[in-house]
N, C-alpha and C positions, 0 to 999 in steps of 0.2 A: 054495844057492837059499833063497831066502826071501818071501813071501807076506806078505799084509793091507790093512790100511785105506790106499786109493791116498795120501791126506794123509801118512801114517806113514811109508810108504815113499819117498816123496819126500823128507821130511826126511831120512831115513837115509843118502840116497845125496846128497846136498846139489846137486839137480837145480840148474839156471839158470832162471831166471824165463820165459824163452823155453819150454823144455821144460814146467815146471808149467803155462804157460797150455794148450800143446796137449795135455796130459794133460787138464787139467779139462774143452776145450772137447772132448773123448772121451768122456768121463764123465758130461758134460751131453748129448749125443747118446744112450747109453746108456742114460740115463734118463728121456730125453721115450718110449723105448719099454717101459716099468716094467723095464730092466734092472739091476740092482746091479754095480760095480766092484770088483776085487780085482786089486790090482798087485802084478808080479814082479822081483826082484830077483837079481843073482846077486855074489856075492864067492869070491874067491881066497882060500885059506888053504893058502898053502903046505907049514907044519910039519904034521905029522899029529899037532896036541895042540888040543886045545878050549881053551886058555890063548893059544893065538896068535890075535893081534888082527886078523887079516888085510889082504887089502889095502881099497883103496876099493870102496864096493859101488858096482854098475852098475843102472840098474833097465834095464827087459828090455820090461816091457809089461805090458798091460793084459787082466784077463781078464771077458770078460760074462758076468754070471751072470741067471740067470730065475731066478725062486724065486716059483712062481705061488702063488697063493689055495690051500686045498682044492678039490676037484672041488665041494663042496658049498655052495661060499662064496654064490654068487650066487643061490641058488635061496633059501636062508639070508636073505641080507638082503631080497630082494626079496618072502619072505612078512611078513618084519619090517614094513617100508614098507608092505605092504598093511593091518597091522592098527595104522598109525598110529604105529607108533614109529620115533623118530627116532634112524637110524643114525648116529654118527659114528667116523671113524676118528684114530686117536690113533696113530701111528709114530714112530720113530725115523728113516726111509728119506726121503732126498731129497724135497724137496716136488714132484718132476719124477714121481721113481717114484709118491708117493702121487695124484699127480691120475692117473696112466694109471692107476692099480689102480680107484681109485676109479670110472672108467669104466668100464672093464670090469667090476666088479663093481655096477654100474646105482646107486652112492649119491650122485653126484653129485661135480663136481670144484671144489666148493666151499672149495681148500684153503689155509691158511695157514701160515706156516712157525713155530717156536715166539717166533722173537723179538716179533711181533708181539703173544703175550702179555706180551708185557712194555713195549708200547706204541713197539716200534721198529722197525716195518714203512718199507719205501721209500717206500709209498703212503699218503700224508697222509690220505687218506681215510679208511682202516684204520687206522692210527697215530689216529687221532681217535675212534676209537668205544671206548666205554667195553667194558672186559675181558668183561665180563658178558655183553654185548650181543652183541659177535663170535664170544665162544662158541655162543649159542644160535643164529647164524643161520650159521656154519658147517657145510660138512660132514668136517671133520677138521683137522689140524694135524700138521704131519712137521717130523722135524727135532727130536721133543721127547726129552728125558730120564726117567725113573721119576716125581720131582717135577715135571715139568709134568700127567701126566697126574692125577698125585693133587690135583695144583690146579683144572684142568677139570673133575673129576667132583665136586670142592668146591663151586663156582661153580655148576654145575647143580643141585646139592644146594641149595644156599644161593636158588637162583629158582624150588626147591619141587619140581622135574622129578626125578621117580623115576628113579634109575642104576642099571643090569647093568654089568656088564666082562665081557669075557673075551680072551684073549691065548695066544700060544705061546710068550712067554718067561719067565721065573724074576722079573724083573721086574714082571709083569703080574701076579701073585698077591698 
């Protein structure tokens, strides 16, 4: 058995383009409900030696995961927002998951995915506004890397706007 990023897994077991579509369009369901995906695989190893290559892996299925906010998150941002500062949220997670979070935690689903910083959004509209501008009228961006968000809090830096962080991963520091 083996476990991870649905992408990963699919390449491992060299799914059919029929299957990866209905994987993804699970995945996308999954995530218009702030759910995360983690896909399952399983292979044959016949020999009892970790030196045998086994046979083809299968994948198996899909698993949803919820991975909510803190208990504390929304009361958090929403005393934030009362005293005028402007939340944004900066993820790695689905742009699907990041607007539900965002909703549910009252900051708004103001969200873009990271390529759009880089001015290659599908929506010509956004593709058209200058980097600077979409950050600040943003309310987050998913889908990004460590360096995207060190370029965001640049950006707001650079248009004078006083930056906090904070994060739960080893990245965010």
């Amino acid at each position: 058995m083996m476990k991870g990023a649905p992408e990963q897994i699919l390449n491992l077991c060299n799914c059919k383009e029929d299957l990866r579509k209905k994987v993804h369009s699970i995945i996308d369901k999954y995530a218009d409900r702030g759910l995360r995906s983690l896909a399952v695989a399983r292979q044959e190893v016949h020999e009892k030696s970790k030196e045998s290559a086994g046979g083809p892996r299968q994948f198996v299925g899909l698993l949803p995961l919820f991975d909510p906010p803190r208990h504390d998150s929304a009361e958090t941002i929403r005393k934030a927002l009362n005293l005028g500062v402007n939340v944004k949220m900066i993820t790695g997670d689905q742009l699907a998951i990041a607007k539900e979070t965002g909703r549910r935690l009252g900051m708004g689903t103001n969200m873009y995915p990271s390529s759009s910083l880089l001015g290659q959004d599908k929506d010509a509209s956004i593709a058209a506004l200058p980097v600077d501008e979409l950050i600040e009228k943003a309310d987050g961006f998913a889908e990004v890397f460590p360096e995207h968000k060190y370029e965001i809090v640049k950006k707001l830096q650079e248009k004078k706007h006083i930056c906090g962080m904070t994060g739960d991963g080893v990245n965010d520091s």
